[in-house]
Every structure is written in structure tokens, then in C-alpha cells.
VEXDREN-2710 file (C-alpha; in Angstrom, 1 decimal):
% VEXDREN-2710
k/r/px/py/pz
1/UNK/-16.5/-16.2/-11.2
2/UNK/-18.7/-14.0/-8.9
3/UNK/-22.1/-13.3/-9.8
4/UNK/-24.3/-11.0/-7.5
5/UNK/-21.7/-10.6/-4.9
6/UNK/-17.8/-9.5/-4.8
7/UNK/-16.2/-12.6/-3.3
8/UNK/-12.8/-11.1/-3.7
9/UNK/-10.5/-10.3/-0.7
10/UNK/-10.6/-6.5/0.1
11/UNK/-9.0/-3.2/-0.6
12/UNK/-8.6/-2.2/2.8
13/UNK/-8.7/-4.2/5.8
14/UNK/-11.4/-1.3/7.3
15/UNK/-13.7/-3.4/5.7
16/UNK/-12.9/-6.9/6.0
17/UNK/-15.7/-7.4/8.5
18/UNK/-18.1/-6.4/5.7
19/UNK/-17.2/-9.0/3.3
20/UNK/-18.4/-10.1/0.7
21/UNK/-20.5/-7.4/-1.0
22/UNK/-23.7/-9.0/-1.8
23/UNK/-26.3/-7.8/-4.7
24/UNK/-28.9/-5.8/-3.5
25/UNK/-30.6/-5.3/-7.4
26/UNK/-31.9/-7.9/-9.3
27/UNK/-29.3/-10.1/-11.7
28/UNK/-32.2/-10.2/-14.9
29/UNK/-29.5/-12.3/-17.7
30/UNK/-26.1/-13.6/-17.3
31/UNK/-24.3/-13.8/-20.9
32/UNK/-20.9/-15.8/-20.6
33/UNK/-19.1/-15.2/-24.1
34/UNK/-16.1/-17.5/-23.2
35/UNK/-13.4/-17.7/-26.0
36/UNK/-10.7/-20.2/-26.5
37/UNK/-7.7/-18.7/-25.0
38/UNK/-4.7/-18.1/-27.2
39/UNK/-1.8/-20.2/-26.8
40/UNK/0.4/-17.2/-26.0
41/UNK/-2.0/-16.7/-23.4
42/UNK/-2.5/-20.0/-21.9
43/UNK/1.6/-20.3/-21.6
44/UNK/1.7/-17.1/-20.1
45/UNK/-0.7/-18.4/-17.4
46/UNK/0.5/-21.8/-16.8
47/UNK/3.9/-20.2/-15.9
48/UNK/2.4/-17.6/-13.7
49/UNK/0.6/-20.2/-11.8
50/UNK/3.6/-22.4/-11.7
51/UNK/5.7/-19.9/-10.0
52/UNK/2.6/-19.1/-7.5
53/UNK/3.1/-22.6/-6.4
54/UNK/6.9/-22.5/-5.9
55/UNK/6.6/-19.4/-4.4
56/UNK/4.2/-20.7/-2.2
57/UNK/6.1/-24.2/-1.6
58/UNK/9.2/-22.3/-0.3
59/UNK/7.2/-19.8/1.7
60/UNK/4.7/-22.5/3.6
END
């Protein structure tokens, strides 16, 4: 989670030397309503990250 600057890899590489995008305002309250994911949800994202790492296994 990125709060007061975009961490995030960039849109287009014209602008990679100008990472990250920092804040220039000021951050005045952070509210972090965080929920219990649904199971549905958390299945769906277990398996997404689990082929990531294969994918990643048989392309390192």
C-alpha cells in the first residue's frame, strides 16, 4: 500500500527516470476500512499467485 507517493512501476518507460511520484499536498487522515475477504475471493487469489510463481519458476 502506497501512501503519499505512487510506488508502482510506470505506464511508459518516458518516465521511468521520474519515479516514484511523490506527494507534494499534505496527507491530513488515512482511513483503512479493511474487510475480510471472501472465500471465493481469497481462492481466486491464491491460484493467481500460484501460477505467478510457476510462471516465474519456468521463466527464471
Amino acid at each position: 500500500m502506497d501512501i503519499g507517493r505512487d510506488n508502482g512501476g510506470v505506464v511508459d518507460l518516458d518516465y521511468e527516470d521520474k519515479a516514484p511520484y511523490a506527494f507534494t499536498g499534505t496527507i491530513k487522515k488515512v482511513v483503512l476500512d479493511l474487510k475480510p475477504a471472501a472465500h471465493e475471493h481469497e481462492k481466486a487469489r491464491h491460484e493467481h499467485h500460484s501460477r505467478e510463481a510457476v510462471a516465474a519458476g519456468v521463466a527464471g
